[in-house]
TORPA-955897 format. One record per atom (N, C-alpha, C): residue in one letter; x, y, z. Coordinates in pm, whole numbers, plus 50000, padded with zeros to 5 digits. Example, Ala and Ser with C-alpha at 12.3 -4.5 7.8 and 13.67 -1.06 7.14 Angstrom:
BEGIN
a513194943150780/a512304955050780/a513204967050780/s512854977550708/s513674989450714/s512905000350787/
//
This chain:
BEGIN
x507005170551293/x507095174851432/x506565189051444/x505735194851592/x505365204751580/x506795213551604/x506615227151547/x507505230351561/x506815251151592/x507195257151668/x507115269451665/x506175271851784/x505025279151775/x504235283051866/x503505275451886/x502445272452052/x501595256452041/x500495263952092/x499205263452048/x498025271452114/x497805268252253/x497305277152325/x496865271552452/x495545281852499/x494485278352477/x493605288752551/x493025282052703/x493275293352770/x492915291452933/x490575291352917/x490215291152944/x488515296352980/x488425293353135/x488205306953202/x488175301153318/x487105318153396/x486175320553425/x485735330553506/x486575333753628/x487195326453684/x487995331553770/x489335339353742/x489465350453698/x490285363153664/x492115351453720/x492225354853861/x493345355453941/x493805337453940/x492875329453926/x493195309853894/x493105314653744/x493315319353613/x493095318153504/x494635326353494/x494505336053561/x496065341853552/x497285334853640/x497265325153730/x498405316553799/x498375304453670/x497535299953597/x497585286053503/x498295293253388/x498155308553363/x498835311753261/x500195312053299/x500775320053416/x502165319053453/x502685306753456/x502105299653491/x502745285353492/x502595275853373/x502175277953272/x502455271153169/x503085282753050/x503465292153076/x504315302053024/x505655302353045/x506035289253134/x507205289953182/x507895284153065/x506805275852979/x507685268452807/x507235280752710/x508095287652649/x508125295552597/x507595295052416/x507275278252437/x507005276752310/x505335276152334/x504835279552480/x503575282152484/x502945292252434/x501775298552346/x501235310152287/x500035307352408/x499535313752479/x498485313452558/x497625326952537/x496155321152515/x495165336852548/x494335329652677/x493345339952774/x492745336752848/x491095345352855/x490405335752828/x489285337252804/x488025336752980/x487425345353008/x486295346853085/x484835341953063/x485075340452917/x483555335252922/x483165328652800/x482295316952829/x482675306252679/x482095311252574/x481205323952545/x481135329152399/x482205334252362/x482885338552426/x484105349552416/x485565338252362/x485695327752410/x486215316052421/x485585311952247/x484715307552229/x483795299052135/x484195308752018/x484055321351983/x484125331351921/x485445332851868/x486625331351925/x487885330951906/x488285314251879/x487735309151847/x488035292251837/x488765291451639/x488635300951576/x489115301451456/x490185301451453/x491145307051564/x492365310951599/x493095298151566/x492575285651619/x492475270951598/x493975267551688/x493065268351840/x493925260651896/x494235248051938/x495635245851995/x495975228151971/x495425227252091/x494895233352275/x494275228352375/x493535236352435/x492075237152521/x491535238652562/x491195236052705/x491885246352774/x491835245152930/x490635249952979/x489115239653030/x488095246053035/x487775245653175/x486865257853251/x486395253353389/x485565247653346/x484635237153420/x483215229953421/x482475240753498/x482505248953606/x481595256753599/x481935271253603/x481285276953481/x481325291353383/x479845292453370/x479635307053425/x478415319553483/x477425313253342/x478025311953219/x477005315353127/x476625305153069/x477545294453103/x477425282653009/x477755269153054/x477345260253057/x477315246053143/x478835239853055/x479685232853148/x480875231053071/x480705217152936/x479805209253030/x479575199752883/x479155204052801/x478465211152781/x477805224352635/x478685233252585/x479445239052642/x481275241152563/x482165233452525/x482355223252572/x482985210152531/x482435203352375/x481175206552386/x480675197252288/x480575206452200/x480485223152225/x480455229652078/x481825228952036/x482745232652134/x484485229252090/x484545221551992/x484125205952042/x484065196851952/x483565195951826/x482445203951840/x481945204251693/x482205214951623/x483465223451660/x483315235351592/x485365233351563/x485865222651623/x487105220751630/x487235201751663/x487165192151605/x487155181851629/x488445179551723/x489735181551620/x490975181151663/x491595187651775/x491145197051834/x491775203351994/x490975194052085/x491945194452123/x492145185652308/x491555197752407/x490775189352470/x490285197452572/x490595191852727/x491135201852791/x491455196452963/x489985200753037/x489405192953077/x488525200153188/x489055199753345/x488645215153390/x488825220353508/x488015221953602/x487895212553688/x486745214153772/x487145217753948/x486085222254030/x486025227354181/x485775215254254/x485075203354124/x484775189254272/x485135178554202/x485285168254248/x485405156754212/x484045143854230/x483835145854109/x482855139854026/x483155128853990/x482795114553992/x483345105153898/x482395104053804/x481215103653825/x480125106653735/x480275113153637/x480645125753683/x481105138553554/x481785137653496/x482935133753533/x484395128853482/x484235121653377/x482955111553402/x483025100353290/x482285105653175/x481255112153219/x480605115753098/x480965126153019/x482125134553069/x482715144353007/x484225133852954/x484775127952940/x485415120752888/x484795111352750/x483525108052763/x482735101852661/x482385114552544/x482925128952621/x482595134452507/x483035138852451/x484215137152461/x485645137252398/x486885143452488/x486545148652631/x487305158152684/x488755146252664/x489825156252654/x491285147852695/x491465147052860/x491225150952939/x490765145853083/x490495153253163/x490725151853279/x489735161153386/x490505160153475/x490545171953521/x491865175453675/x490835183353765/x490715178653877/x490255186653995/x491055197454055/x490435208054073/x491095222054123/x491975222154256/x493355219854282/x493985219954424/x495425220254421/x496145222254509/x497245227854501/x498235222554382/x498085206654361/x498755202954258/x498405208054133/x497475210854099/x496535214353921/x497525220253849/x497935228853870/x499175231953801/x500225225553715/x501025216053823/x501985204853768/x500975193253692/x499785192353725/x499395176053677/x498865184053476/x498725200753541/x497855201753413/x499125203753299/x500225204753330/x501115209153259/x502205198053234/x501745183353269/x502185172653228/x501075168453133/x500155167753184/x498775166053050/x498765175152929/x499525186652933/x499545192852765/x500755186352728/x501975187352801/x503325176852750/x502815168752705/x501895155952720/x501755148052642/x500595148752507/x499905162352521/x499145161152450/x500025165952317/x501265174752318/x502295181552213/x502175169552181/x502895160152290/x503895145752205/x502925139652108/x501635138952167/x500625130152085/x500325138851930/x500555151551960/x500065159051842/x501215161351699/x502485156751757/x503935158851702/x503985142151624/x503825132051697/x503225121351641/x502585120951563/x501485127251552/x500485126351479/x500885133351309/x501265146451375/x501565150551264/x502785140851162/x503805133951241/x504925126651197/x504545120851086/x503255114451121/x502655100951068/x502175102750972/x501375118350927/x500675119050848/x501635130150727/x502905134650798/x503745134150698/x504545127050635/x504755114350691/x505265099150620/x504185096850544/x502795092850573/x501655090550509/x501585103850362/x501715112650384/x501785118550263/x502735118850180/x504065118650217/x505455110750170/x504805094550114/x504535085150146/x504005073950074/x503085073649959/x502265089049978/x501305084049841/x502555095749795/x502975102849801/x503995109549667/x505125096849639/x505445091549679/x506215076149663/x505635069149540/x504415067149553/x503615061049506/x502255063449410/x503205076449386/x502275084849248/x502755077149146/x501565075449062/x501655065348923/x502975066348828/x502955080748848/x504255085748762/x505575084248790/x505815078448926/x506735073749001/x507035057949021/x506245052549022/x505925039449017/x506475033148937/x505675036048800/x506325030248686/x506695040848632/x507825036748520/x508515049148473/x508565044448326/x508045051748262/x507525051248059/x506855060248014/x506955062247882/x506105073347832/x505355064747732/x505535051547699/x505035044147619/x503615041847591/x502725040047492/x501335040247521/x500905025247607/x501745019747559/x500855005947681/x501215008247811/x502105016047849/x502185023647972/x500945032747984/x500635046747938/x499695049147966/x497975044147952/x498225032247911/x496705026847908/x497115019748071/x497935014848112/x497785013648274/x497645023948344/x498055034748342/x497885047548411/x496365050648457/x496255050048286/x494425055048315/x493945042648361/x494045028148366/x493535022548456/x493175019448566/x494925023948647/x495185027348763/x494325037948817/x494275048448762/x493565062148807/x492115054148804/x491255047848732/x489915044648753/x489985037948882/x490775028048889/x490975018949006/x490795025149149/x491775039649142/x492265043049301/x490785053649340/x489935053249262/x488385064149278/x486995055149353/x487455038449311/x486695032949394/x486985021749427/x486055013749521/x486345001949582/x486414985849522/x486664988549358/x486644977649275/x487094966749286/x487164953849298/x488564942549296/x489434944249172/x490434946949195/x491534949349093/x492174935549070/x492074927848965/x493414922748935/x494644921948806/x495734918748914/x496824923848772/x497334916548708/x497754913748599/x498324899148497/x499634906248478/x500354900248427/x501764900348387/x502814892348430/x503714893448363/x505194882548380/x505584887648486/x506814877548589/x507214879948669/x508464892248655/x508114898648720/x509434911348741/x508514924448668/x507544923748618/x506824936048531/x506184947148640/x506264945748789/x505934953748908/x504474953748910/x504024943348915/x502984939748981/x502334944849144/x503134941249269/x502924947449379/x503164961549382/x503714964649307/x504024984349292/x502654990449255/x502194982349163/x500904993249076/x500124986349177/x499754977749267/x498424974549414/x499014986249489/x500304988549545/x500694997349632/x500115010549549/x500155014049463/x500025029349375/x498715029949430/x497485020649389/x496135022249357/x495515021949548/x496225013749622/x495775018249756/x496265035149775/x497545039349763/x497805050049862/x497415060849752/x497035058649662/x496335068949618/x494305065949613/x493675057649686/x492255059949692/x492105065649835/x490375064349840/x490265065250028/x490845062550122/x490985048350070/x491625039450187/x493095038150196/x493495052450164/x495115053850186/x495535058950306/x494865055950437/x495145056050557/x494775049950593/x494445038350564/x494225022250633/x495045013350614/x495345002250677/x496584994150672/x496394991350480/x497924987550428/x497454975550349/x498324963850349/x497944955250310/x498454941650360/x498674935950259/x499984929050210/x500164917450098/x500814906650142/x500214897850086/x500614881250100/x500464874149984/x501724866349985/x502254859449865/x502054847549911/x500604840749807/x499974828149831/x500924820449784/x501964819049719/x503194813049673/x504374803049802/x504074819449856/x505074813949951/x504714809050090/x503304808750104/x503174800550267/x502524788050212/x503174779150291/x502784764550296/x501424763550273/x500574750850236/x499604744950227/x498684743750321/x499134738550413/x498974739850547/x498624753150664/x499344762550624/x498814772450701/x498424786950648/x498014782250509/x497314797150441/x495914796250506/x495504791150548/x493984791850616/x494284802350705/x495304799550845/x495304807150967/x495584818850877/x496534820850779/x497444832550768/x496484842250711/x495454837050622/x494404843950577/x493474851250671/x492804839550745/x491454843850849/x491924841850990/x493484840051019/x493634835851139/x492674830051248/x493234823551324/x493284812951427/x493014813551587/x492184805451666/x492064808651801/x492474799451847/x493484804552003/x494094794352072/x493794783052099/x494634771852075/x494394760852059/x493624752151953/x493714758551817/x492984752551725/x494174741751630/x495044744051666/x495934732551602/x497254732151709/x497824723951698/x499174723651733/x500034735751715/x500634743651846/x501084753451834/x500634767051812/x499134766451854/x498404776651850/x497854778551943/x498994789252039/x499444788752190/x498494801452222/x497664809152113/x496994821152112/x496064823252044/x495434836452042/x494694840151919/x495674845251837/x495504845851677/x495984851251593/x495284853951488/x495304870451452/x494454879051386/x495194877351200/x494534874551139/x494434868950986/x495114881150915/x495304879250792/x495834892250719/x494264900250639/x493244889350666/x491714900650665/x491804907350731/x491834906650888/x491364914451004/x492594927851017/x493794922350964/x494964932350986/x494414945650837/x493944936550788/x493994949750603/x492264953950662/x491524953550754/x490374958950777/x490414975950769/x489734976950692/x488974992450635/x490534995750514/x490854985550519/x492514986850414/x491834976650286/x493204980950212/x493104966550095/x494214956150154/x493644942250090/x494104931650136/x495164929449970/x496454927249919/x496944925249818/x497274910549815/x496724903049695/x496904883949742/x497714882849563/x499004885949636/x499664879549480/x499954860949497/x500074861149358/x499894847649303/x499134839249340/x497824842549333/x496464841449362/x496144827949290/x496834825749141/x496674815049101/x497104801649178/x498064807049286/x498404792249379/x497714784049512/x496294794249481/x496084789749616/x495074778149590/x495294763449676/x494924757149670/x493504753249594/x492324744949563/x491084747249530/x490784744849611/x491084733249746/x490334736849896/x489784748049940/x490704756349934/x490904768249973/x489824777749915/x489634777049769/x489404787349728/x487734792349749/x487364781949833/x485764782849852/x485614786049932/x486234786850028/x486224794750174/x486654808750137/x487394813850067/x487944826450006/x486414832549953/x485794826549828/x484534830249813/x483664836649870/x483524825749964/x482534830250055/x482634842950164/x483964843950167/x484754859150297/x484404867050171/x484504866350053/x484534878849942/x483094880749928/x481734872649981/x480804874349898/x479914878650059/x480694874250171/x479914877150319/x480214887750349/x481124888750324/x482454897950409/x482324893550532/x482894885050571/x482664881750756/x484004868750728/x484944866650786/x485464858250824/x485514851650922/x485464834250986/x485814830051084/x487534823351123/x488034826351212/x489054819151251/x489244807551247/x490214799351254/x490324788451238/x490224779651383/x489534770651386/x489204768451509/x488374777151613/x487784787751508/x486314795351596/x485214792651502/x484304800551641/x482854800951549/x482024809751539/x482924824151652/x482204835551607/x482764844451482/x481764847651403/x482184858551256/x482314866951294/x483094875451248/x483964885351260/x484014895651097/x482944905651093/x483274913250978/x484364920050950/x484264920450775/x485644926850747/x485164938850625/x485744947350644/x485784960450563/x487064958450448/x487294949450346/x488434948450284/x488354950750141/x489904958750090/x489354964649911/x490264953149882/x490094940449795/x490244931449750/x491814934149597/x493194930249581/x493524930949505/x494294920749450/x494204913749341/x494604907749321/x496084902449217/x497074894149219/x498024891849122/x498234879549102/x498314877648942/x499474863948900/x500004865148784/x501074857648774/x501244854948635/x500514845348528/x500094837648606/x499194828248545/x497874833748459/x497294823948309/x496004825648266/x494954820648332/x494254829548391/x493244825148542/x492084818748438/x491594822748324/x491034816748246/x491074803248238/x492464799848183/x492774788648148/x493144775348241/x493114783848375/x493294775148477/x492014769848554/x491104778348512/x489494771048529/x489464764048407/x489904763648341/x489264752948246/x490034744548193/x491094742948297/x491634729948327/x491204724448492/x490194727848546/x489904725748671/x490574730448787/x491684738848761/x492504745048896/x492134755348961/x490974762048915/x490924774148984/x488924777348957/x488644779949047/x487114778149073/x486534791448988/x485574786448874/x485314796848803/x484624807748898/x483664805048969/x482934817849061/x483764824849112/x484624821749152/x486014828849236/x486754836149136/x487064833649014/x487734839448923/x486694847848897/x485584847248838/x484404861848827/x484624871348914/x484274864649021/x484584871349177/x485804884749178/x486954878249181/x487944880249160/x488734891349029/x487974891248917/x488304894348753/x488114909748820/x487204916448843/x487234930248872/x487494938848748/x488124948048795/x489324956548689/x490264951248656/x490314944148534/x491334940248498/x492874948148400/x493864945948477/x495194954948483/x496244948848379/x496084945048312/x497654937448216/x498894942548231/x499894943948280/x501084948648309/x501924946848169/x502454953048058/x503664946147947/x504824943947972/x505154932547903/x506384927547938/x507044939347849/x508504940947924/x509354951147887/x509824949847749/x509614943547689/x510374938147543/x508824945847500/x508054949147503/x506754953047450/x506714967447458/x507804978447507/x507304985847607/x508804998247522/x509104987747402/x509934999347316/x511255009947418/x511085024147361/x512385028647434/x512045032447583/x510915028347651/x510915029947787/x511895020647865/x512895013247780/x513465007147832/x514895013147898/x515325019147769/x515905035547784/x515955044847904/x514665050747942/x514125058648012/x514365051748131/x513995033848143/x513875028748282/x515795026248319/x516455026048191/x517705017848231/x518615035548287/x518265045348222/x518625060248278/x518245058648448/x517025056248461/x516435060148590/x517435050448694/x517345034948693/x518015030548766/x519345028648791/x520035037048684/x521745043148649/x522035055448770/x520975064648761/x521525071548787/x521105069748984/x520155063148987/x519695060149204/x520595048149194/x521405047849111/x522815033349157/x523635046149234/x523595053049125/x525305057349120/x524965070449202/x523675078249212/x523655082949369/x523855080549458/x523175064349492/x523225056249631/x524505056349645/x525105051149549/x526955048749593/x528005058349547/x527495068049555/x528195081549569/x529045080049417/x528685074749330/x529425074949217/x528955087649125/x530025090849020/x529835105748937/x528295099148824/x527915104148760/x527085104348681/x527835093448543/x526465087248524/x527075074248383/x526015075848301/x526335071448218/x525435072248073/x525905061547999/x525045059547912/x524895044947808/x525485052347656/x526285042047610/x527165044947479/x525965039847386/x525665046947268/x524975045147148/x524935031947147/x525885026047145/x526385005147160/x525684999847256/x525875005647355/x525154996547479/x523804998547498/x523185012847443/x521835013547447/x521385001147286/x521975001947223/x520954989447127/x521134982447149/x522274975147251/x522194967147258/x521104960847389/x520804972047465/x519714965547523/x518234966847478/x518114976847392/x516614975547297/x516404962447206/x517434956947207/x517984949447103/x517144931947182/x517414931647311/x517134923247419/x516144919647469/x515764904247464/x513934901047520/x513584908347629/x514604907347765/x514394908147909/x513334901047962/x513674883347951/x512824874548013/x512324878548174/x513074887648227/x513144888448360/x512694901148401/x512454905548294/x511444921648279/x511914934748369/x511444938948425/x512344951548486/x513264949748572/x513044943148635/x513764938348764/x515074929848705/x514774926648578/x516484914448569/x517144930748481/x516094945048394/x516764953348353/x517624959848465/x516564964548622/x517584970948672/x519074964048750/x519054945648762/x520274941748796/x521414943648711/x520734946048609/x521744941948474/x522424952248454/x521814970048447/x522044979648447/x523334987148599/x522604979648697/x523604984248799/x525034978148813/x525134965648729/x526394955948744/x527004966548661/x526434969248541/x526754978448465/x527684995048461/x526744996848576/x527875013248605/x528675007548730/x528834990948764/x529554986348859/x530964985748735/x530394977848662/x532034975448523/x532684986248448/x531514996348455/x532205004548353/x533395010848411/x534685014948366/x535645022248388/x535815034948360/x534965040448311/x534495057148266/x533465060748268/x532665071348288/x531355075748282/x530555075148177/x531315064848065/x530295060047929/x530255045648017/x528915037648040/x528825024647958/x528995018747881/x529455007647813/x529905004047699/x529414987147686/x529164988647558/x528394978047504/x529054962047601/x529864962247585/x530694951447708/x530594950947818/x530174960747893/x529534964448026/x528454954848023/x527614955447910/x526114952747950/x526584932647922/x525924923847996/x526194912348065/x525144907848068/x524384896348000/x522764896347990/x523174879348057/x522244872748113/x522304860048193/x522624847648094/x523614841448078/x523864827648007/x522264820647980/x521514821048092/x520364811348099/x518874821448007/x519154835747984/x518464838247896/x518744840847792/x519654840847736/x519984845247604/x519404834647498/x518754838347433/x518074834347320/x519154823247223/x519204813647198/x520464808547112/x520004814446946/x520734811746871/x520814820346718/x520654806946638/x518784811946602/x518054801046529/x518414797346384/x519334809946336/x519894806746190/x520814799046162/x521824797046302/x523234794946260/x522954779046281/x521694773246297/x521124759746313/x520564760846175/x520714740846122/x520744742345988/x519054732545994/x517864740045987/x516534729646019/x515814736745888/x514664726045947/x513434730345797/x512804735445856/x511664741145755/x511214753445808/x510164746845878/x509644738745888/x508754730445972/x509204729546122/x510614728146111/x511064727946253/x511274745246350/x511594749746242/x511594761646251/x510504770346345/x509434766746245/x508074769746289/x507504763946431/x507734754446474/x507634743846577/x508474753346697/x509944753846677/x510814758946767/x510044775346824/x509444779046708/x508974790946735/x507704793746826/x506834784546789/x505904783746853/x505774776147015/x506624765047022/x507344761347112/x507524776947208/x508584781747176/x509714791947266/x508164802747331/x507454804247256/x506214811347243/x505114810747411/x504884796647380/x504344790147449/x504644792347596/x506164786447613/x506904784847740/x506854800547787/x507394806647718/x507294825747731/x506004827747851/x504824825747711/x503594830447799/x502794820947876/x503174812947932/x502784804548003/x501654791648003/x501814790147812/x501204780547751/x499584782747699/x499634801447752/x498234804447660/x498494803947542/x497674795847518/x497194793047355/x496754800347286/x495634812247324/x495314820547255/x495804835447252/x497104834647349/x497584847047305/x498894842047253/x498994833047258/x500564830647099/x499834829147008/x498664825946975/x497754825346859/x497894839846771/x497684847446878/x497544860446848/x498084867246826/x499594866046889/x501244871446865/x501694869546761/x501224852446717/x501814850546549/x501414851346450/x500424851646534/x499254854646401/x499384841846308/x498464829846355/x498224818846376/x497214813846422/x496074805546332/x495184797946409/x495594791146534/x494514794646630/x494684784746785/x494524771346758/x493744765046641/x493394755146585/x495034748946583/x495784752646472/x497034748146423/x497444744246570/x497684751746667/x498654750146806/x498234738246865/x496914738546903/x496264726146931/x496304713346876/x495874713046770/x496694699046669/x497774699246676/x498924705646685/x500534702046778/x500284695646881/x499904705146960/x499794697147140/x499904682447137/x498114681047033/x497704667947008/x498904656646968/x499304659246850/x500414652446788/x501704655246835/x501844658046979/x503174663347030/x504004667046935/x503904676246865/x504804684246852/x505754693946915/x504684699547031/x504464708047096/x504354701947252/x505014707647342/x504684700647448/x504504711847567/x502884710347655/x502434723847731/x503024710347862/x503364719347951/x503854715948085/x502464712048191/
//
């Protein structure tokens, strides 16, 4: 909000009308007013950098659209009132096209109308500023270092990825398990590039029906289906001169995905049920958990589109990968618990911290920070304690020793559990166990092994 003194310069050759506009908008004390005679004199003092510009249209030395327009170019951001002796509609208009904030004709009212026209020009300018201190509040939100929280090196090999990412207009996409903050690091890499004052938009191809990811994508003109009582503008046209964020990208239909193509390779989308194109200015980002690889070459996912699509590629680690940042992350969300709820300060007992280093976390950050907050919910003292910590019946690993098998089965169970983990890539449990992909495959074959 503005707050303190608000510029106001008068320009007016008439001495005695330049001195009644000053008394009367001096009556708000939060007005700073100078009054200028002549538009070099005016033009010359423009460093001062005021928030409005009360101009006559006709001044001895200088034609008022030719002050207006150096204003403008010498101050984009001040509002200019023009003050004129006639009423022009002609003038009016073309001094409005050139940026003036409007035009009041000289007569007994000018006074009151001109001093409701800076009232709103504060409000518009107090706004403005609002916005662009939330907007700068969002990218400090959304500084990398904030985002995710690790000191780990597979943490900082995302960092520096991120940072390449937010410098230009690349297609980003991100891999990782569910809960590893996927939509956090798209949010990081928009509000920290250019286009961190343009909308951005995410949609979870997951969760809208079959049926109406078309409209929801490129939206729809009235009457193109049942219940399409209007036009409706797509989540392209909404993320225009923005990034568009399309998690679980791996779900979207293969109907679909050729019409997607083609908006990525035109840039022009049509509505559904239109037929005029409509360009789009959009920074493309993408998420899944899925091997997008492997899903073209099982036929689910259109290889051109996946090229398309591959960009910068982002790997997110699962938290079991990611060592004592687990530590660091289970501190961080301990202590914005027990702020939020006005609780004293908690800390983790030697016990309860191994015992969560100790822990896969199938459910990756997000099942760490539920787990952690139930946590300074149980504890009865400002230690945590190994009993506090409460890991989900449905993930806990069962205890492969206290089962009496051969090591054949062993091996099987292992590679098995492997599989299901990473989502039946083959060549990165290959790689985890350090294991021919060959061997895994001749399982499959001979069911040993069974991919979903």
């Amino acid at each position: 909000m503005t707050n303190g003194s608000f510029k106001i310069f008068i320009l007016d050759d008439d001495i005695w009308y330049s001195e009644l506009l000053e008394y009367h908008l001096s009556l708000n004390p939060d007005y700073e007013i100078k009054k200028f005679h002549s538009a070099n004199d005016c033009l010359a003092n423009m460093h001062l950098r005021p928030n409005v510009v009360t101009l006559d249209y006709s001044l001895p030395d200088k034609n008022g659209a030719e002050v207006l327009r150096r204003i403008k170019e010498m101050s984009p951001d001040v509002q200019v009132v023009v003050i004129s002796g006639q009423e022009d509609v002609a003038t009016a208009v073309d001094l409005l096209k050139l940026g003036a904030y409007d035009y009041i004709v000289k007569d007994e009212d000018t006074p009151e109308r001109l001093w409701n026209t800076i009232n709103k020009i504060r409000e518009n300018v107090s706004l403005r500023e609002e916005i662009d201190h939330l907007k700068e509040e969002i990218g400090q939100k959304y500084d990398f270092g904030k985002v995710i929280i690790g000191n780990s090196d597979a943490i900082k090999k995302v960092f520096n990825l991120m940072d390449k990412a937010s410098k230009t207009n690349i297609t980003v996409s991100i891999h990782g398990e569910t809960g590893t903050g996927k939509e956090l690091v798209a949010k990081a890499i928009h509000y920290n590039s250019p286009r961190k004052k343009a909308p951005y938009v995410a949609v979870n191809v997951a969760a809208i029906p079959r049926e109406l990811i078309e409209s929801e994508l490129f939206g729809h003109e009235k009457g193109a289906f049942t219940g399409a009582v209007s036009r409706r503008l797509g989540k392209f046209e909404e993320a225009n001169k923005g990034t568009l964020f399309l998690d679980e990208i791996g779900e979207l239909d293969i109907s679909l995905q050729s019409k997607l193509l083609r908006v990525l390779q035109e840039k022009e989308i049509t509505r559904v049920g239109g037929n005029s194109v409509v360009p789009v200015d959009v920074r493309i980002i993408v998420a899944t958990h899925k091997n997008l690889a492997e899903e073209v070459k099982k036929g689910r996912f259109r290889e051109d589109l996946y090229y398309r699509l591959l960009g910068l590629p982002i790997q997110l680690p699962p938290l079991r990968e990611r060592g004592s940042d687990i530590l660091v992350l289970a501190k961080f969300f301990i202590d914005a618990f027990a702020k939020e709820n006005g609780l004293g300060r908690k800390h983790l007992s030697p016990a309860a911290q191994q015992k969560l280093l100790s822990y896969a976390f199938p459910g990756n950050v997000r099942e760490l920070k539920a787990l952690v907050e139930l946590a300074v919910v149980l504890a009865d003292e400002d230690t945590i304690q190994e009993q506090d910590i409460n890991f989900s019946a449905s993930h806990t690993d069962k205890d492969f020793l206290a089962e009496e098998r051969s090591l054949k089965e062993y091996t099987t169970a292992i590679i098995q559990r492997f599989l299901d983990r990473y989502d039946y890539n083959v060549l990165l449990v290959a790689d985890k166990l350090d294991i021919g992909k060959s061997t895994i495959y001749r399982m499959i074959q001979s069911q040993e092994l069974t991919v979903k």
